[in-house]
Each structure stands twice: as C-alpha cells, then as structure tokens.
N, C-alpha and C positions, 0 to 999 in steps of 0.2 A: 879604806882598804888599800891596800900595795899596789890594787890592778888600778884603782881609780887614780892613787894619786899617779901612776904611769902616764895615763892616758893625759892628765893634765899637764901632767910634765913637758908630754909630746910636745904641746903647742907653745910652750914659752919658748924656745928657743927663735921661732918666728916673728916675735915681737918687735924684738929689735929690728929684725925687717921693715915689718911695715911702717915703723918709728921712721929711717932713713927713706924709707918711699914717700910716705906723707909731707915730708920735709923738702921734697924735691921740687926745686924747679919746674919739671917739665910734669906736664896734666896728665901724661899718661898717665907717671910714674903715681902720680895722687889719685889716678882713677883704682889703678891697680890697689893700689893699700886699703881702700874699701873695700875692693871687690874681696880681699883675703876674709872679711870679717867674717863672712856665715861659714866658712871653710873653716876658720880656728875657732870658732863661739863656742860650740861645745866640747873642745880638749882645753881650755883655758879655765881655770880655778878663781874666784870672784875677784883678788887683786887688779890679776892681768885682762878680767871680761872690763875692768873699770879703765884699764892705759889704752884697751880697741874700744870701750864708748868714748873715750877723750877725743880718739884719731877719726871716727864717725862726727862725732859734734863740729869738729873744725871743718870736715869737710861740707858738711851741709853748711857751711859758712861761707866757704870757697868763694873766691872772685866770679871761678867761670862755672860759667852756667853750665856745661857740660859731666863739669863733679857733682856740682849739686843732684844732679837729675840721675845720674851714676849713684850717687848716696840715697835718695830716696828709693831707689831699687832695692839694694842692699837691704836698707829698714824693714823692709816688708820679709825678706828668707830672714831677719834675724828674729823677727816676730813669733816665725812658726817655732824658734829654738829655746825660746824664752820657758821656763817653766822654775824660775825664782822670782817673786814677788820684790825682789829688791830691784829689780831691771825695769818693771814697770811703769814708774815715776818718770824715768828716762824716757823711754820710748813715746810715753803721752808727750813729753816736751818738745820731743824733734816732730812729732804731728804738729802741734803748736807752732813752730817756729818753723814747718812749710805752708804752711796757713798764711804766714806772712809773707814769702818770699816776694820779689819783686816780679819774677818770671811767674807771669797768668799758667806758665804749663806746670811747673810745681804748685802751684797753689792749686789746680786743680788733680795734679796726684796726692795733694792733702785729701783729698774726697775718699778715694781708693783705699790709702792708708788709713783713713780714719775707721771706716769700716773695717777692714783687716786687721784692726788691733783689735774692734769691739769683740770679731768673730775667734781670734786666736788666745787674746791674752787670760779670757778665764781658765787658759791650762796652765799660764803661771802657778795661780792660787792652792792649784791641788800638788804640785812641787812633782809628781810623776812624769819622768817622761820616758818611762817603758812605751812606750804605745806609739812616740814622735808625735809629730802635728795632726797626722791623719785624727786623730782620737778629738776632733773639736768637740768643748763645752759650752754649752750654749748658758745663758743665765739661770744659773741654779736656785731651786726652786727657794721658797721662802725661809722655809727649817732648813738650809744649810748651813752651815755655820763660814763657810764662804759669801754668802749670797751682799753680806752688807760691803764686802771688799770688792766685788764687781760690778755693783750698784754705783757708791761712789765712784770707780772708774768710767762707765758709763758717765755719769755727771758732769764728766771732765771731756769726755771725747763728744758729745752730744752739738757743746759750744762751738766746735771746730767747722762742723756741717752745717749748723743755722748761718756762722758768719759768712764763709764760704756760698752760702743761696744767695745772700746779699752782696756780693761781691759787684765792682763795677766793669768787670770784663766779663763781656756773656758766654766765653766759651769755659769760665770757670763755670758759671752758675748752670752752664747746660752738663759741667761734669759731675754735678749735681742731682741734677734732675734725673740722667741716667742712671742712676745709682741710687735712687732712692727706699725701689725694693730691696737690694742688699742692706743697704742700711738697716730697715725695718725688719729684714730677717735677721739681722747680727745682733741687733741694741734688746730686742725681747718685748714683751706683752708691755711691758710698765710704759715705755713710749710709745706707742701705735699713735696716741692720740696725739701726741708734739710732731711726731712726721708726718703725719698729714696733714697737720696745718701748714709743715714745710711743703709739702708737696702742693697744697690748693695755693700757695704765693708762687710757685714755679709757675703753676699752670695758667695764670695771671700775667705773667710777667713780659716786661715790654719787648722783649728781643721774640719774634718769630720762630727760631731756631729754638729756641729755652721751652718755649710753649708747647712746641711740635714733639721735643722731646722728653720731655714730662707728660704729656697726651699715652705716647708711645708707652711710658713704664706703666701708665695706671692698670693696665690688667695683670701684671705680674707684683706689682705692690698688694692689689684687693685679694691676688689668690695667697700671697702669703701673710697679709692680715687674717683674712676670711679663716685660713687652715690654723692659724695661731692662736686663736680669741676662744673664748667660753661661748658655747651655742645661740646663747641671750644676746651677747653682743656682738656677734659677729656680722649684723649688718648692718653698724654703724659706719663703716668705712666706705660702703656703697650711700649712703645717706650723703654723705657727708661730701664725695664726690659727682652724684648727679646733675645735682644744680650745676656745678660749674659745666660737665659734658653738655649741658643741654645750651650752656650758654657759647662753647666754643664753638657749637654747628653753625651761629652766624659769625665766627671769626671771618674778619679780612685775609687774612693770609689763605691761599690755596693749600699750602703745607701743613698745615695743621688741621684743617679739615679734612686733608688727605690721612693724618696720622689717625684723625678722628674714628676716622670710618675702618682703620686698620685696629683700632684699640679696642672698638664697638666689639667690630667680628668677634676679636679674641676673648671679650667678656660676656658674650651673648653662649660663646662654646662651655666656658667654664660654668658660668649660673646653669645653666640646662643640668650640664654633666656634674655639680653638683646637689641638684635640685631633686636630679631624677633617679640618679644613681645610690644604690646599694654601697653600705660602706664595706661590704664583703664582695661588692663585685670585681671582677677583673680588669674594667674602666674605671672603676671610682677612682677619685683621684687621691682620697684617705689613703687608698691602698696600697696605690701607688707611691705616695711619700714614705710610709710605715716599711715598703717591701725593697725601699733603694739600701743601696750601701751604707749611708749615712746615719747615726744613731739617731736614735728617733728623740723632737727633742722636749726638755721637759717642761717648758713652756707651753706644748699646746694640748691643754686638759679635755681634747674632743672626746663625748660619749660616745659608745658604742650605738652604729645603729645611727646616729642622729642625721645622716645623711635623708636617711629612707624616711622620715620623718614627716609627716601627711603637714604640719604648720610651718617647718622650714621648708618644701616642696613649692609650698604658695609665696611663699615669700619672696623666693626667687624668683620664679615664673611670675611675680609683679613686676619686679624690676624689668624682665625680658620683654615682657608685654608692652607696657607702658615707657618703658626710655628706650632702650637700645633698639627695639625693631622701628618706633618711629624715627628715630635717630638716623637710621639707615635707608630709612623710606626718602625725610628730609635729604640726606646726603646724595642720593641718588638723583633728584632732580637738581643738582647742582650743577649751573650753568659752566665751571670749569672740567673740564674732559678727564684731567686725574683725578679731580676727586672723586668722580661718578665710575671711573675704572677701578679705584681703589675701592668704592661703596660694593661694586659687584663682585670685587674678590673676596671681601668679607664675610659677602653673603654666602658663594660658593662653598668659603674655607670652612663656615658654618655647619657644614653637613657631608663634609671629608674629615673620615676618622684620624686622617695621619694629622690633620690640623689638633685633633684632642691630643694625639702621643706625645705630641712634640711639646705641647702646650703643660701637660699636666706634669712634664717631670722637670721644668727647668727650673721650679725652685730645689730640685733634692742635687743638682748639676752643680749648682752655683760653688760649693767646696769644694770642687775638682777642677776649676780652670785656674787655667796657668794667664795671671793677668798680667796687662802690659801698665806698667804703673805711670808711666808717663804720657800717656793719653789717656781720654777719654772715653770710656765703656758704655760707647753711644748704640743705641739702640740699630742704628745703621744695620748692622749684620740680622739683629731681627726682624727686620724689614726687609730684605733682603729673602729671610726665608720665608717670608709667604707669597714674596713676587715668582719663587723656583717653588713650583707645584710637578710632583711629579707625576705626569699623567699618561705614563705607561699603560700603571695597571690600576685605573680608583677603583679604591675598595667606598664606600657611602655608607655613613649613620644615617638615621633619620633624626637630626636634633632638632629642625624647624618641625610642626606642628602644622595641621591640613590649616588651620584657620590663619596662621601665619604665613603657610605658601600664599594662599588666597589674599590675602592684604599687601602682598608686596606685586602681584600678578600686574595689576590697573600702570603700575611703576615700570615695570619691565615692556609691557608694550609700548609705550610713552617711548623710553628709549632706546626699543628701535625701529622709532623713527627719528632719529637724534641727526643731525649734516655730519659729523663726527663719524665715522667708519670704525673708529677704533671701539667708540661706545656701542656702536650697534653690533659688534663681533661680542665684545665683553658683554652684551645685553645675553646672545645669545648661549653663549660658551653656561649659561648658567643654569640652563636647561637638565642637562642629566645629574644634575647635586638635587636639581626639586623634586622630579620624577623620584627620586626614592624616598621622599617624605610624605610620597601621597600615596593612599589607599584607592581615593573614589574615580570612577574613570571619567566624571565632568570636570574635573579638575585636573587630570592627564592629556584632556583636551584641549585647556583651553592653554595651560601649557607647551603643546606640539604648533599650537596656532602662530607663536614667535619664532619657531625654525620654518614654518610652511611660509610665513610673511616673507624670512630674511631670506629664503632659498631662491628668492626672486632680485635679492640686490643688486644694484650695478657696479659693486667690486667683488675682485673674483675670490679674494678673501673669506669676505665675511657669507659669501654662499658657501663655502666649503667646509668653510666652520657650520653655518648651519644642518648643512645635511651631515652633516660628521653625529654633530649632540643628538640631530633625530634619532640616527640609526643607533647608538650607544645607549640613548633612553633603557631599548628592550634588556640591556645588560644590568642596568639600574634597576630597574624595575622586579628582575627575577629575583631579587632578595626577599621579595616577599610572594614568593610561589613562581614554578616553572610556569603556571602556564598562563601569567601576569607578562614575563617577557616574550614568551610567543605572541599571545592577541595583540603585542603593540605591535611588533613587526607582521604579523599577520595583516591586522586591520587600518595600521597607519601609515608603515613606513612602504611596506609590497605597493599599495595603491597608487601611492605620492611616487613611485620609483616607475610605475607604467607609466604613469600624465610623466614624468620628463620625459621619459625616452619615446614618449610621441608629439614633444612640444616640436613647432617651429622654428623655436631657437635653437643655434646649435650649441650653446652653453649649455640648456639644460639638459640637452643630449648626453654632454660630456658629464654633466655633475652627477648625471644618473648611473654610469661607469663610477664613479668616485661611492657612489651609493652600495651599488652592488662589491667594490672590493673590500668595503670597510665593514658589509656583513659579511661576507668569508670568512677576513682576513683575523675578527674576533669572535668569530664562531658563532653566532648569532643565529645564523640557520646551519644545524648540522650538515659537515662535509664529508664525515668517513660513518662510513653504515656498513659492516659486515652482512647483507642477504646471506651468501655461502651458509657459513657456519651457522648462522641460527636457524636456519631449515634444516641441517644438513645432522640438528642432533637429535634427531627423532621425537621431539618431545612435541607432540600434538593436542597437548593441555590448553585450555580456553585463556589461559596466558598467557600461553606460546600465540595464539591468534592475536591476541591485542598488542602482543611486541612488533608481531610480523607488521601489521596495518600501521603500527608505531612508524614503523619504520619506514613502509612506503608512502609514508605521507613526508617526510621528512626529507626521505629522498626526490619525492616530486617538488617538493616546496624547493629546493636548490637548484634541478631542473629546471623550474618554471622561471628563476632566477637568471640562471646560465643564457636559456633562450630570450631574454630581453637585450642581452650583451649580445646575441648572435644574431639579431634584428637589426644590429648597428653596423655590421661589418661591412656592409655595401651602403653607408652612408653616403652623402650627396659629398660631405663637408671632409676632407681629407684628415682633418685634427681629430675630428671625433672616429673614424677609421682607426689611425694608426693606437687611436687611447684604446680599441678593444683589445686589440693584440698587447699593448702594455699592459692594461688588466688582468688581462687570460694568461697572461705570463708570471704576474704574480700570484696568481688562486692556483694556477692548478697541480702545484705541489700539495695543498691542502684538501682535493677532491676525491673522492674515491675512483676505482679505475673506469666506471661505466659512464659517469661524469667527465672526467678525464678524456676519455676519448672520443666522446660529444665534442668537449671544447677543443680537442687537436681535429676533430672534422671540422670545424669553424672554421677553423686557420688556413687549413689548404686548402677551403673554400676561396677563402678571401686575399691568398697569395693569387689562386688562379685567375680567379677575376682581377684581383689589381693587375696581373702580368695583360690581360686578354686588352685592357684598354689602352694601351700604345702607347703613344705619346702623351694620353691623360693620366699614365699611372702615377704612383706618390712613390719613391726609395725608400722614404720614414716609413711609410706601413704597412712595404715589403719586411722592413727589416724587424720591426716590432713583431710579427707575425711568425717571422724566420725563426726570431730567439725565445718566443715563447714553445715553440715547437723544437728547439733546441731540447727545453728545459720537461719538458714532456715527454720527450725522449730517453734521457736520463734518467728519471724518474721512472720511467715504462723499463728499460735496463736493470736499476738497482730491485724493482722488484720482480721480475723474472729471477735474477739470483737469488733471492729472497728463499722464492719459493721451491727452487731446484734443492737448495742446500736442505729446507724442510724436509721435502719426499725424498732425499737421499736419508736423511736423518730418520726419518720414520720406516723406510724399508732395511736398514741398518740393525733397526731396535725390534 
C-alpha cells in the first residue's frame, strides 16, 4: 500500500548514515550505527533490513570489545521486531558467533540471547506484527503448521547453551546456570528433559560459584517444569534433581550450602502450595500464572482441578517430608554460621505468605524485564530478596504441618545454644512463623521454651529479639481464633513479664519495659475501650452485659500492665528508671484517657522523687519523664478540642 511503502521509504534515507558511521574510525561513531538498527528495523523494506544486517554482522566483528558488547544489545531489541522468517537464520548466527567470541562477557551474553531468541522468534513464523513483541508465542502446539519451523530453530539455538555450560571460564558457565529456568521456559515441553540434564552438570560442576548458582535457580527451573509438564509427569524433574540436593548438603563450599538451604526453603513453599492448593483458589499458583498478563501458554496442558488432586497432594508432601525438611534439619546443624542463618531463614520464609506471592509469580514476570545483556542474570538480586524480609506487618500461612514443627523443634533448641549470637537470635526470630502452624498448646509450649531460654542471654541483642518473638507469638497465633492470641499472652507472656520486672537483674528489669511497649505498641492487649458510650446507649440486653465485662477485663488486663511499668519508676538502677519514662512516652498516645492519666500520675510521681533526691538524682530521667508528659499533654489538649467542637456540633444540630 502507499502508507506502507511511505513508512519504508522513511528509513532509507538513514542508511547511508549509518554506512558512513560504521566506516568510522572513531568507536563512538561505530557504536552509534548499531545503536540506529532497532530505530530503523521496522521502517526499512527487506533490501535495506539486509545493508543494517551487513552493518550489525561487522560490528559483532569489531576489534573493540566495547562494539561488540554495544552489538549484542542491539541483537536482542531487534529480536523483539523480527516478525519475517527470512531474518531468522540471521539472528541464530550472530547468537552463534557470540558463543564464540573471545571476551568470557559476550560469550556469556550468548546465554541471554539464546534464550531471547528461543522466547521472541516464534512471532517471526506468524508474519503478524499487529500486536509488537508484547504478543510472545511460546512453541506451538503439534497441529500447527508452524510448529515444525520452530522446532528446528529450537534445534539450532539449544547447541549454543549446552556449549556455553561447558565453557572453560566459570563466569560464562555460572551465566548459564542463572538462566537456566528461562531457558526451559522459552525452549518448551519437548526439551525439559535435555535441560536438566544441563542443569544436573551445572550443579556438579567444579567452580563453587557455578554450583551455588545452579542450587539457587533449581526451585524456579521445578516450578516452571512442574507448571509446563502433563500431570503424569511432572515429577520427573524433582526425581531427577533430588539426588543431587541430597548430595550438595555435604558440599565443601559454605556457599552453596548456604544457597542449599535458600533453594530448599523456596521448594518446600512451592510443593506445599501446590500440593495443597485448589486450582481455583486465589493462592494457587495455576491461578496465578493463568490470571497474569501474559498469554497463557500452549504448552502447558494442566487439567483442571489436578491441583486438588488427593495422589498428586501425596506426591508432593513426599517429597516435602522426606528431602527438603531433612535437608534443612541437616543444614541447620551446620557447623558454618551462614549456613545455619540461611537454613533458619528458610524455614521462617516457609510460612510467610509474602515468601509464596513473591515466589509463585516470577515465572509469569520473566517477559517483562528489561534485561542487561551484558551481564550475568545471577541469582544475586534473588537472594537478596529473601535476606529483606519485611517485618512491619507479617501476615503467616500455616505451610509447615504440627508434625513438621515438631521434628525441626529438638534442631532449634540445639541452636540456641550455638557460641554464635547471630545463630541463637536467628534460632530465635523463628519462633512467631511456628506459632501459626500449630494448633495444640503442648506444642505452643514447647515452642515459647526457646524465647524463655534466650531471654536470659548475655547479649543484649539476642534477649530483645527474644522477648520481641514471645510477645508477637499472641498476634500469630489469633489467626486461628481471638481467644488463641489472648491465652498466649494471658498465660505466657503476662507471667514471664512479672518474673522480669522482679528479677535482680537490672537487664531483665529493662527487657521487661521492652516487653510491655511491644504489647501496646501492636495492640496485643487492647488500649482504647469506649466505657462512656457503650453504657451510655441504654441498651441493657444480656449482651450489652457481656460487652461491658468484655470490656472491663480488657481494660484491667492493660492496667494490670501499666502498673508493672509504674513498679519500676523508683528503681534502684538509673537506666531502668529513665526507660519507664521512655516507655510511658511512647504508649500513651495509644491508651485511652483513664489509662493515660494513670500513666501521667506515674511520671510526676517519679519527676518528684527523682528532683527530692539531690545530689543522687539522674537529668536522663528527669528528662524522659518531662517529654513523655509533654506528650500527654498534647494529647489531653487535642482531645479536649475534639470534644468541645462535638458538643458544639451537637447543640448546633
């Protein structure tokens, strides 16, 4: 048509540009005439796309390594523009010929590209490109009448990645390993079984670093095998990869035991969550790939329902049972300190729902990152996300099982007792992830026994962590009924919070201040109770009475609280003194007002006596004392206005 031959027209007159660019002397000038190519590709008509492959070809030739690396960028935006089957042949040979190059960093952006052509170029074959790159075709099905033209491409691009694993520079071979779920999600069903045998010589292989990160991709390669395979076989790839897991727990390297224990966690969340989970549920992870942006693709013939499926349920929960939780049992008594830090985050990350979100959608993500072709797409950054756990606000699945708390329990008090402070924090921090996997309260006990051991340690760390996870428990635990999180802190944490604040130590004095503001401060025991208004509506139904006594218990329960903090104000010890007023400073914006001014009669209590004692008094906890009462004041201020503008408002109306 008139418009199209326009549009082609547009770009010939640029040619002869980048002709005199490429030709140049200076590297800019020849980085530049690359970089034109994904800009003209598609206003250029097949003559003139053949004089910009010529001008690409040379450069991936290039002396300086600077072009070349320039040109393999390039390759990869012209990939997504390709949609004539004549271009194809082309593009498989420049993947070929950086396969070769001499620079280890091109030959390991051949990894990148190989895959990016596997996952881009079946939109050559359908000649459309209404739709641009976004619209990827994944290996179409057998009745296509394309299917034998992508097959044999596949054939060709397959060889580039096997040579590449064997490579004698390990930071190709580790760009490799990185990459190898991409791979197996781009290449289709017909190879699963040839990439994993690539992937079992990674995990083999003699460089440390290669190892560690081939460890790392194995739970995002199994979930995109696992999700791509026929029901029957989809637990060939866990078969097939066990053995070796079971054999890297006694690697030499600490790094790869460390990755071990990171790839465990992450396959113990997935088999659970697809073992347990509904293909109609709103965690499944079926669901989750079917409901992303991405077209769903036609490679993975999963029946409906086979999730829920009572013989693939067991199937899983073998594996979980039998490899990965010993696996992590093993890992955890591992005499190097990362590894057993990393074996405990696993475990935690195990039964933190954000660990599933994150987890279940990074194969539907993978066609939407913007890659860097000249490095390495090292697992690094996903290692990274399970070291940043955010723990604001956990929310807690239950994916471990009571009988699986219970067999890792003998493991966890072991290490804390570990010389290591880091392991005996990390022992303890793992505490409110189990608490919501368990139902029975012999098992919530023997549980709270590793924050009551560690609350006693002689760094001031790992007691603060542990009285942190005790009190946090009762938040864990209300997920499976209100008054599950009450009896904890009723019955374990209240008790454990007298015995400090009457030990003889003045630490435990202070951690029991740390105790009391971490229940406040998350709400743990209710702080704001309306009495007024719920008397005040006349409704004297026998459930207006059970609200009321609701309430006065709730209200005493934070009372009963307040007065342990107000036991400490004329302590002996000056530090634990001045920490009540730091305390009483932070809660009592969160108290209600009869509470509230409880805890401001503390304060002027305890300014007076410190001023009464002379020359023994402390200025720290004068001033703690001063500013919480500052802030009480304020506080008492805003809601006197509060209530002025109401009864104005109401005698108004």
């Amino acid at each position: 048509s008139t418009r199209s031959g326009n549009i082609s027209h547009a770009g010939n007159a640029f040619i002869s540009v980048v002709h005199r660019l490429a030709a140049s002397k200076s590297t800019s000038a020849r980085i530049t005439a690359c970089s034109l190519g994904p800009v003209l590709w598609s206003h250029l008509d097949f003559p003139r796309q053949l004089q910009l492959r010529g001008v690409i070809t040379r450069a991936l030739h290039d002396v300086e390594v600077i072009v070349r690396k320039s040109t393999a960028a390039v390759l990869h935006e012209i990939a997504e523009l390709v949609f004539d089957r004549r271009s194809v042949p082309w593009l498989v040979l420049m993947c070929e010929r950086s396969m070769t190059d001499p620079e280890p960093q091109l030959r390991a952006a051949a990894m990148t590209l190989t895959w990016h052509l596997a996952e881009h170029l079946p939109n050559a074959f359908t000649g459309d490109a209404n739709k641009g790159s976004l619209s990827i075709r994944r290996l179409p099905p057998r009745t296509d009448p394309t299917f034998m033209d992508v097959y044999l491409l596949q054939c060709k691009l397959l060889p580039v990645a096997s040579n590449l694993a064997e490579d004698r520079i390990a930071s190709v071979r580790l760009s490799v390993a990185a990459q190898c779920d991409r791979l197996v999600n781009a290449m289709g069903e017909h190879w699963f079984n040839i990439i994993i045998d690539l992937l079992q010589a990674l995990l083999s292989d003699s460089d440390e670093r290669v190892r560690s990160e081939a460890t790392l991709c194995m739970p995002r390669f199994a979930e995109s095998v696992i999700l791509g395979t026929e029901e029957d076989q989809d637990s060939t790839v866990l078969e097939s990869l066990m053995p070796l897991a079971l054999k890297i727990q006694r690697d030499s390297s600490p790094l790869v035991r460390s990755s071990l224990a990171t790839a465990a966690g992450e396959l113990l969340i997935f088999l659970v969550g697809l073992g347990g989970a509904s293909h109609d549920a709103p965690s499944s992870p079926l669901r989750k790939r079917e409901g992303s942006e991405a077209p769903p693709s036609p490679r993975s013939p999963r029946r409906e329902g086979s999730y829920s499926d009572e013989t693939g349920y067991k199937r899983y929960k073998k594996h979980v049972d039998d490899t990965f939780i010993p696996i992590l049992q093993n890992l955890l008594q591992d005499p190097d300190p990362e590894v057993t830090t990393a074996s405990l985050r696993a475990v935690t990350n195990a039964s933190r729902s954000s660990a599933r979100s994150s987890t279940s959608t990074s194969s539907c993500s993978h066609s939407k990152f913007d890659d860097d072709d000249l490095a390495s797409v090292a697992s690094v950054t996903s290692l990274q996300s399970h070291l940043s756990v955010d723990r604001t606000k956990p929310v807690f699945i239950p994916v471990l099982s009571e009988k699986q708390v219970l067999r890792l329990l003998p493991t966890l008090s072991n290490l804390a007792t570990s010389a290591q402070w880091r392991v005996r924090q990390s022992a303890v921090e793992i505490v409110p992830a189990l608490l919501g996997c368990t139902h029975r309260h012999e098992t919530r006990h023997e549980i709270s026994k590793l924050c009551l051991t560690l609350m006693g340690d002689k760094v001031d760390a790992v007691r603060k962590t542990a009285a942190e996870c005790l009190c946090l428990g009762g938040s864990n635990l209300a997920m499976h009924g209100e008054d599950d999180g009450g009896e904890w802190i009723a019955k374990i944490v209240v008790p454990h919070l007298k015995t400090c604040s009457r030990s003889e130590d003045a630490k435990q004095r202070m951690l029991s201040l740390k105790m009391i503001e971490i229940i406040i401060t998350n709400g743990l025991c209710p702080s704001r109770v309306d009495v007024v208004e719920s008397g005040a509506s006349g409704d004297m139904s026998p459930s207006s009475h059970r609200d009321n006594s609701e309430v006065a218990t709730k209200e005493s329960a934070v009372r009963s609280i307040l007065t342990i903090a107000a036991s400490l104000a004329s302590d002996a010890v000056p530090n634990v003194r001045l920490n009540v007023g730091r305390v009483l400073g932070v809660i009592v914006g969160l108290l209600d007002r009869s509470n509230a001014e409880f805890a401001a009669s503390v304060l002027e209590q305890q300014i007076e006596k410190e001023k009464s004692r002379g020359t023994g008094s402390d200025r720290d906890v004068i001033f703690f004392a001063q500013q919480a009462l500052s802030i009480f004041r304020q506080q008492s201020t805003l809601s006197d206005l509060r209530r002025e503008s109401s009864l104005m408002s109401s005698l108004m109306d």
